[in-house]
Each structure stands twice: as C-alpha cells, then as structure tokens.
C-alpha positions as CSV (number, residue, x, y, z in Angstrom):
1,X,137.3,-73.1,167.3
2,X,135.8,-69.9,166.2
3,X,134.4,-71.8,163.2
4,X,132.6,-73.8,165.2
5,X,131.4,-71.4,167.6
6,X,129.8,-69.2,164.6
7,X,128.1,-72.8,163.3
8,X,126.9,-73.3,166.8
9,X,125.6,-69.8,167.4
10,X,123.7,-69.9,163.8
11,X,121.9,-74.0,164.5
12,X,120.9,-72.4,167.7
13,X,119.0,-69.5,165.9
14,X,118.1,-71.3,163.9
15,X,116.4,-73.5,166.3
16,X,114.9,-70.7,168.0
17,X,113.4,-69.1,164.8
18,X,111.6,-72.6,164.1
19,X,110.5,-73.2,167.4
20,X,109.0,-70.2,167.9
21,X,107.6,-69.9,164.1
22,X,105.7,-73.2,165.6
23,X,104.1,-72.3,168.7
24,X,103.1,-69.3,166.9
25,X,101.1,-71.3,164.1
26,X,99.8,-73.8,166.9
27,X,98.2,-70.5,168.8
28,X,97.1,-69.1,165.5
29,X,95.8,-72.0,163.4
30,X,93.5,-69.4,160.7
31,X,96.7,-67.8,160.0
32,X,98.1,-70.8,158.2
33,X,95.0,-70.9,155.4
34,X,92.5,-68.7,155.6
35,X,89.5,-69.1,153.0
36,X,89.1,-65.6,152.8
37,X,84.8,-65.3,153.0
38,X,83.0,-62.2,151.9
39,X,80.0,-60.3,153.1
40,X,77.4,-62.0,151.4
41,X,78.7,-65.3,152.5
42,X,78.9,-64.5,155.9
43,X,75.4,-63.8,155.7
44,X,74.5,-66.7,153.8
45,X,76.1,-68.7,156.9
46,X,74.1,-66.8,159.1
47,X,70.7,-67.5,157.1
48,X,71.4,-71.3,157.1
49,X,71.0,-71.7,161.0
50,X,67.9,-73.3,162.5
51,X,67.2,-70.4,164.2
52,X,67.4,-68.1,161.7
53,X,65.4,-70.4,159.2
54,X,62.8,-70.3,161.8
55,X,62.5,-66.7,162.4
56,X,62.3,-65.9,158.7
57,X,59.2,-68.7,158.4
58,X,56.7,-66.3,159.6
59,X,57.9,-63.9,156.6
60,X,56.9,-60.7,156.8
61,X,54.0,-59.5,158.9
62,X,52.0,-56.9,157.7
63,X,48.4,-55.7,159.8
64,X,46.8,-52.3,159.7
65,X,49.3,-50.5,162.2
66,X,52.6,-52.3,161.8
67,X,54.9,-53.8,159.3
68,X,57.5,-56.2,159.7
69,X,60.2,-57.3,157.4
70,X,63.2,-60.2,158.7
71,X,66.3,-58.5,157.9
72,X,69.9,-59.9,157.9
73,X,73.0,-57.7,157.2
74,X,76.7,-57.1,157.8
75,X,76.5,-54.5,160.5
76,X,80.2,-54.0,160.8
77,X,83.2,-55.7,160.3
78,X,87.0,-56.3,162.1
79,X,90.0,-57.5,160.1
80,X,89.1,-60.8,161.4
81,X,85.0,-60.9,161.7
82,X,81.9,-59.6,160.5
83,X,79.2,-59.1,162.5
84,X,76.0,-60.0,161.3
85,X,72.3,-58.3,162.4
86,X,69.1,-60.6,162.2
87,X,66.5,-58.4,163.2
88,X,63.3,-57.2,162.2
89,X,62.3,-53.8,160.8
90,X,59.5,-52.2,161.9
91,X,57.1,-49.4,160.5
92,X,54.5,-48.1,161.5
93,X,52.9,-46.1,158.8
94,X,49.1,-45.1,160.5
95,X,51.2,-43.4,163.5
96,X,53.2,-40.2,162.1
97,X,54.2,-39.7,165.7
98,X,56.6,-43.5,166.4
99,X,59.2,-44.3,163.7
100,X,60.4,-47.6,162.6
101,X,62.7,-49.4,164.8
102,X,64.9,-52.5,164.3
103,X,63.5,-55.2,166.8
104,X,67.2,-57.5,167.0
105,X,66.3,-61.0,166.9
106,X,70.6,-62.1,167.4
107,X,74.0,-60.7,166.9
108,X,76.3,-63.4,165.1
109,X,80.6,-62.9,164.8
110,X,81.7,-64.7,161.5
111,X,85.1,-65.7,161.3
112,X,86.5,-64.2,158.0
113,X,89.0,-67.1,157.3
114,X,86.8,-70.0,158.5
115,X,83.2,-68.8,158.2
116,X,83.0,-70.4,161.9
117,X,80.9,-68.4,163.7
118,X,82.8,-67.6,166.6
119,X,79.9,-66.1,168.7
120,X,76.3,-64.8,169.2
121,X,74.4,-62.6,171.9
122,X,71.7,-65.6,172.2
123,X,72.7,-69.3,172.2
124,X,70.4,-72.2,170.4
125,X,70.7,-75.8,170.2
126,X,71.2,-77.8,167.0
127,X,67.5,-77.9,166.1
128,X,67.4,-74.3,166.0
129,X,65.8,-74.6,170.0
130,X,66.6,-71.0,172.2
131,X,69.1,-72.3,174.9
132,X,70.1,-68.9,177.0
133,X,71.6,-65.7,176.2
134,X,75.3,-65.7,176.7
135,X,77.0,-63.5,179.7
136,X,79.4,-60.8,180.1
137,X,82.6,-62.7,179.2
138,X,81.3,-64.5,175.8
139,X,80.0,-61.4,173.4
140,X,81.4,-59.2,172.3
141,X,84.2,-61.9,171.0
142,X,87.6,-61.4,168.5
C-alpha cells in the first residue's frame, strides 16, 4: 500500500512538472530557440524596411546653413530587445549660436532571439506607406 502511494505521489509530480514545463513554453515560444542576433544585425533589419530605404534615398542633405546625415544606431538595449534610432543629425555650422540636434525619423524594438521587430513609435504599411503613429498602450513594448 505504501508502495503504491509513493509511485502515485511521484506520476503525479511528475505530471505536474510537465504540464506546467508546457504551458510555460506555449506562453514563451523565443525561450525554446532563440537565434541570438547582434547589434549590427538588428540594425541591418531596421535598414531593410521600406520606410527606412525611403528615408535614406534622399542621402544626405547638405545647403549653406544646415547639414543632414540619415543615421541608424542601437540606442539601448534590454536582455530581450534593442532599440534602434533612425534619425537624422543635424548641424548647423554658419550659426555658432544653435547646435546640432537629432531630428528622429522612428524608434524600432528588435527582438534579440527572433529579429521580429516587436514595435515602433510610427506605423507604415508594407510599401514602406506612413499609416499612423501608435498610441499610449503599444510603445514603449517588452
């Protein structure tokens, strides 16, 4: 009896170990493979959008006053995102009295194990199109 108790009381922890194990994995699919990316790649990933593309077909605009160069950078990272800055850097080297700024162009939160990109403070279409900015509850994301 007492045998059969112990083998009944270890199946059902058993059980419980594996069950949970599963709905664990089902909630948090990247944690089964994760294809670690690095910073560059990230950014490559970011480059590679229509939007992106776009912006950085104008290259970089340079008139008497201004200067303008298309950027893209890691501007922080998360253990499970990078966040990625397009923007542009301007200068303005006539005017001693205004520094250079960084005019943002979009925010964009890469998934480290996927490379998804999980995010973005502007939304466009598949062509690259503007669509609308996102709210409140969509950026900043984990």
């Amino acid at each position: 009896m007492k045998i059969k108790l112990n083998r009944f009381l270890l199946l059902s922890i058993a059980i419980f170990i594996a069950v949970t194990v599963f709905i664990w994995l089902r909630k948090n699919p990247s944690k089964i493979a994760c294809n670690a990316i690095n910073a560059d790649q990230a950014i490559s990933i970011v480059k590679q959008l229509p939007e992106v593309i776009d912006y950085f077909s104008d290259g970089d605009r340079i008139t008497k006053n201004q200067t303008s160069k298309a950027v893209v950078d890691v501007d922080s990272e998360t253990s499970a995102l990078y966040t990625v800055h397009v923007y542009s850097n301007e200068q303005y080297p006539n005017d001693p009295d205004i520094s250079g700024h960084a005019a943002t162009f979009n925010w964009y939160a890469v998934d480290k194990c996927s490379g998804e990109i999980k995010c973005s403070f502007s939304f466009y279409d598949d062509t690259g199109k503007f669509t609308r900015v996102t709210n409140g509850d969509e950026y900043p994301c984990d």
